[in-house]
C-alpha positions in Angstrom: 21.5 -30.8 12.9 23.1 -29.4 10.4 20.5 -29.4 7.9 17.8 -27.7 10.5 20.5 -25.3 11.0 20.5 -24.3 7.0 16.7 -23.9 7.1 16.3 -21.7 9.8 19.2 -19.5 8.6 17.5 -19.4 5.2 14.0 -18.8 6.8 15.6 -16.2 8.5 16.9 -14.1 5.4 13.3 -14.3 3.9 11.8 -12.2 6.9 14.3 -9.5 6.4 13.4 -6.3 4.4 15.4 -7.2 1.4 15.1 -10.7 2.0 10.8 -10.4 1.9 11.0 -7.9 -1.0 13.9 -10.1 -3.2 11.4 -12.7 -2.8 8.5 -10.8 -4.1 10.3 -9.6 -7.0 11.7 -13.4 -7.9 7.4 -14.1 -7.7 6.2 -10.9 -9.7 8.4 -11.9 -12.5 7.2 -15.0 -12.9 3.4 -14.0 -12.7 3.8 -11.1 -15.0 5.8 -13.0 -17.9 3.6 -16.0 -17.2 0.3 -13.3 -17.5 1.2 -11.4 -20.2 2.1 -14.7 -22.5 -1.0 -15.9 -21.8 -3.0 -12.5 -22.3 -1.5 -12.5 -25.5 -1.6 -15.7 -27.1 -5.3 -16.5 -25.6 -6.5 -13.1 -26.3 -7.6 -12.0 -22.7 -7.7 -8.3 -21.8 -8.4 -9.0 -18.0 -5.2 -11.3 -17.5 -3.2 -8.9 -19.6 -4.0 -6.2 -17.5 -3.3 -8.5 -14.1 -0.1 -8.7 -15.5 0.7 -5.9 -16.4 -0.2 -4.7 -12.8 2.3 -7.7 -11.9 5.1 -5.6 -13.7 4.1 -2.7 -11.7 4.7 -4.8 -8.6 8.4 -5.5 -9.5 8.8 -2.0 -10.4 8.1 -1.3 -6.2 10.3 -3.9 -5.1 13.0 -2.9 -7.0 11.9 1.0 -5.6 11.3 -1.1 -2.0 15.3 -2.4 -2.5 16.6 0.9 -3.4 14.8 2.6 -0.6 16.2 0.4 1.9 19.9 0.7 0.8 19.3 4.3 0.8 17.5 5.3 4.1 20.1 3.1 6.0 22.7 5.0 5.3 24.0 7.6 7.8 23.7 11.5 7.9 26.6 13.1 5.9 27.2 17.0 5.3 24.5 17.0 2.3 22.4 15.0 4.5 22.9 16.4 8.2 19.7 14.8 9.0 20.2 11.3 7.6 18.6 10.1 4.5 15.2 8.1 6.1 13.2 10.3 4.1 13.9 7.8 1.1 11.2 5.7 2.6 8.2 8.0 2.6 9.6 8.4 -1.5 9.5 4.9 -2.1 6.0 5.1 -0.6 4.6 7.7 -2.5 6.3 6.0 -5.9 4.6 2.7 -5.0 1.3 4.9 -4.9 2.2 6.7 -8.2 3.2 3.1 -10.1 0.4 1.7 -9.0 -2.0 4.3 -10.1 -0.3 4.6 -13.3 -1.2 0.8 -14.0 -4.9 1.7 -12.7 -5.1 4.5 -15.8 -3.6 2.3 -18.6 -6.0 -0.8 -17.7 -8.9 1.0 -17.3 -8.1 3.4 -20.3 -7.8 0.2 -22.4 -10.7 -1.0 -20.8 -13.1 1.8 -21.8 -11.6 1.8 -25.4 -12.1 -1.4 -26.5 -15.4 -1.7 -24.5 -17.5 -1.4 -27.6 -15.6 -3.6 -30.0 -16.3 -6.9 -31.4 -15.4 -9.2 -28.7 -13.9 -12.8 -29.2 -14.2 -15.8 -26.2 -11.3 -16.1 -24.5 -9.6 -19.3 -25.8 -8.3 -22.2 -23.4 -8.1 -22.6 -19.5 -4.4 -21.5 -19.1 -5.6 -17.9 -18.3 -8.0 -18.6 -15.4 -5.2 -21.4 -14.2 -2.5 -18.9 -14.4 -4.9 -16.0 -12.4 -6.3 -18.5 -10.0 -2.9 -19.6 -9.0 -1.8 -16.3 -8.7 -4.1 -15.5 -5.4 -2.6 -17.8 -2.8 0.5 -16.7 -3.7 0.2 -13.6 -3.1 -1.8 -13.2 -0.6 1.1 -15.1 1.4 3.6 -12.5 0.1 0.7 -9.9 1.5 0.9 -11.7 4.5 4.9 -12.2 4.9 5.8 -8.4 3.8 3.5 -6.7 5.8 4.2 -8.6 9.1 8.1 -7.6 8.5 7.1 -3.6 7.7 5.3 -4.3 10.8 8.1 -5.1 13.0 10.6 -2.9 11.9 8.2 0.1 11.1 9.1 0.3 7.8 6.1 2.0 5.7 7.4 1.7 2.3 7.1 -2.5 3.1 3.7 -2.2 4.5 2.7 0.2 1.2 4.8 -3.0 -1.0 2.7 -5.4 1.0 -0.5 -3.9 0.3 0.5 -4.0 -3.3 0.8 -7.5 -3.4 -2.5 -7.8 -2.1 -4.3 -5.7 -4.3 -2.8 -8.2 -6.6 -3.9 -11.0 -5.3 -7.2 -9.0 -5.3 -6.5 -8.4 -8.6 -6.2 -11.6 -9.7 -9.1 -13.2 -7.9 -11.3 -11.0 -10.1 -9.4 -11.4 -13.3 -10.2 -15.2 -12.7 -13.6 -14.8 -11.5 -14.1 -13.1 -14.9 -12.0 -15.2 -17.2 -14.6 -18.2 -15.8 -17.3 -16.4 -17.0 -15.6 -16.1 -20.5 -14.1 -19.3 -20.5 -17.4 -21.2 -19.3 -20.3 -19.0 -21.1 -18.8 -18.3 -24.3 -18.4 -15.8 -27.1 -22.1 -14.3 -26.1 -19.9 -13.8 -22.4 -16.8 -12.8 -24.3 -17.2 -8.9 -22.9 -16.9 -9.5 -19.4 -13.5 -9.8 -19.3 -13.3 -5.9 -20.6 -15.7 -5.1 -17.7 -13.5 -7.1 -15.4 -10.3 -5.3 -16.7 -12.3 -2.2 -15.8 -13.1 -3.1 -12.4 -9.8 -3.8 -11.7 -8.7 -0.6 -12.6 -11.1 1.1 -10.3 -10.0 -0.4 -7.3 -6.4 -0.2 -8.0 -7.4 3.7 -8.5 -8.8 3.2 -4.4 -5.5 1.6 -3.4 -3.3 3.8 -5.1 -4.8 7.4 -3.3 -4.7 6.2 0.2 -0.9 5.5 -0.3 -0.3 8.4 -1.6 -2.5 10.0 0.6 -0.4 8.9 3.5 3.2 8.9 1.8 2.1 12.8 1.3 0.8 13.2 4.5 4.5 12.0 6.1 6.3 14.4 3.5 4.4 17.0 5.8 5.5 16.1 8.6 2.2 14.8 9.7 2.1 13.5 13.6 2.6 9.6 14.9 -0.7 8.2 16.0 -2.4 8.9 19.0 -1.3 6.0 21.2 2.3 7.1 20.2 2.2 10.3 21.4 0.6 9.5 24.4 3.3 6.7 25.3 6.0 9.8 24.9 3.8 11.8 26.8 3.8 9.5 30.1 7.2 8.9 29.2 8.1 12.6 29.5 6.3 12.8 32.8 7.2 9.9 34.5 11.2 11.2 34.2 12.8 11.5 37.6 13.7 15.5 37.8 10.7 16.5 35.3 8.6 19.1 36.9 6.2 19.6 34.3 6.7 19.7 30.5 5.0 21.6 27.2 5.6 22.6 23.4 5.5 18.8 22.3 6.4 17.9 18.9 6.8 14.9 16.8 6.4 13.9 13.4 7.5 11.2 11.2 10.1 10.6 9.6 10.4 7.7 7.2 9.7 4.6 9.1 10.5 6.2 12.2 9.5 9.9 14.7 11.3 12.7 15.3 10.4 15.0 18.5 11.5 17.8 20.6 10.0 19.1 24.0 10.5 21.8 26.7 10.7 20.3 30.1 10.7 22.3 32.9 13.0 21.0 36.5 13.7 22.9 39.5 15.7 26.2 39.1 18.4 25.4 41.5 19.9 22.6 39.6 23.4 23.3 37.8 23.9 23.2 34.3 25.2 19.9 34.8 22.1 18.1 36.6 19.9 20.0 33.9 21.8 17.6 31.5 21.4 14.9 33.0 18.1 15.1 33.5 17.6 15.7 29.3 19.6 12.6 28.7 16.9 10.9 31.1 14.4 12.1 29.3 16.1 10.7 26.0 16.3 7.9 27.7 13.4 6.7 29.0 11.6 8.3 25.4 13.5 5.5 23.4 13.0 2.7 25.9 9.4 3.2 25.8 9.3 3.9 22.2 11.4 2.1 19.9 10.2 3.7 16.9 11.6 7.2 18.0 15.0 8.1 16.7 15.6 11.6 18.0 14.7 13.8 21.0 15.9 17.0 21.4 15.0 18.1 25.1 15.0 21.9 25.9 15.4 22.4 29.6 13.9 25.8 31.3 13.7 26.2 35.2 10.3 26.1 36.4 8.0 28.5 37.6 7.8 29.2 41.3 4.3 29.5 40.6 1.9 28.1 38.1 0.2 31.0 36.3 4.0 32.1 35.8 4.4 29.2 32.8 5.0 30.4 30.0 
């Protein structure tokens, strides 16, 4: 019993935030030290450049880590807001690393396209790619399903990162069998793979950054999201009608302010109560929401009067 007890608890810590990401970073160091070795001594561009993208990898979980000691920590007179924020940073660094890898490879790529190419020596390399692809693809699998549940974007972005290098990877060993297998007269596919890689790390790369961007402007929750808080709104005991709905994103998590409108005759006091409802009910429905700021005007004895 005691034993079962141990697993789960350990299970347990490995779907955390920091648990997930500490776990990708143990793996990315192996793969990258274990690719780059091999890239060198073997003389193969394409799992050179795999690990190398590997580095980049532990360079966002150790961005990923940061992030999530920072954004947890509560709003202070520098920060009257909080500090969630670090999240969508994270983000857009996990975009800028990983596009950053893309230009080196494919840079190196293009450059020594035209030289004298050797066959890459040994199995080790494709062995060393090939196993590379389960592994993280489960990582993929693991990271995203935490950012997931606790609406965390720079996971999700950290989890699509270790996808693109399992992705990667499958290429890198799809080319070094070519290599390996067909010989010295095969030798320059593996500067074509490097270069394919690099184009769709380039693909990767833009649409988080795209989207980390697109938070720094306060772009808008999804559609189903907004329509959740707008039933919620409505369906608020004391809520006459409502309008001048805001929300926008914040880190892993929305921030929104309306204008609802009760009946004139309340005191100050019901008014208040009625916000707090609002709040309320906003939260319950929607767990992703951290703050609603509720303006309460008296309504209109008639409609056209709305302002």
């Amino acid at each position: 019993m005691t034993r079962q007890t141990h697993k789960t608890s350990a299970w347990g810590q490995l779907t955390t935030p920091s648990g997930v990401t500490w776990l990708g970073l143990g793996t990315n160091c192996f793969f990258s030290a274990a690719k780059i070795v091999a890239g060198l001594l073997f003389r193969s561009q394409a799992i050179l450049a795999d690990g190398l993208h590997s580095i980049s990898d532990m360079a966002t979980d150790v961005a990923v880590l940061a992030g999530l000691r920072v954004s947890r920590k509560p709003a202070d007179e520098a920060h009257n807001y909080g500090h969630r924020r670090a999240t969508t940073l994270v983000t857009l660094f996990v975009g800028a690393a990983l596009l950053l890898a893309a230009g080196w490879i494919g840079y190196t790529a293009v450059v020594t396209l035209r030289e004298e190419h050797s066959a890459v020596e040994g199995l080790i390399p494709f062995i060393i790619a090939a196993a590379s692809v389960p592994v993280k693809e489960l990582l993929y699998q693991l990271t995203k399903r935490v950012g997931i549940r606790v609406s965390d974007s720079s996971l999700v972005a950290n989890a699509w990162h270790h996808r693109s290098d399992a992705w990667a990877s499958a290429t890198a060993a799809l080319g070094l069998a070519v290599v390996t297998f067909g010989g010295p007269s095969w030798a320059f596919v593996d500067h074509v793979t490097a270069l394919v890689l690099a184009a769709f790390l380039v693909v990767m790369a833009a649409k988080i950054i795209w989207s980390s961007g697109s938070d720094l402007m306060d772009r808008a929750p999804d559609d189903v999201t907004l329509e959740s808080i707008r039933k919620a709104v409505a369906q608020t005991a004391g809520v006459r009608s409502f309008h001048g709905i805001r929300a926008r994103r914040v880190g892993d998590m929305v921030e929104m302010d309306v204008h609802v409108q009760v009946d004139p005759q309340l005191t100050v006091s019901q008014g208040h109560d009625i916000a707090r409802s609002v709040r309320q009910r906003v939260v319950q429905q929607n767990p992703q929401v951290s703050q609603v700021i509720v303006h309460v005007e008296p309504s209109p004895e008639h409609p056209d009067e709305q302002s």
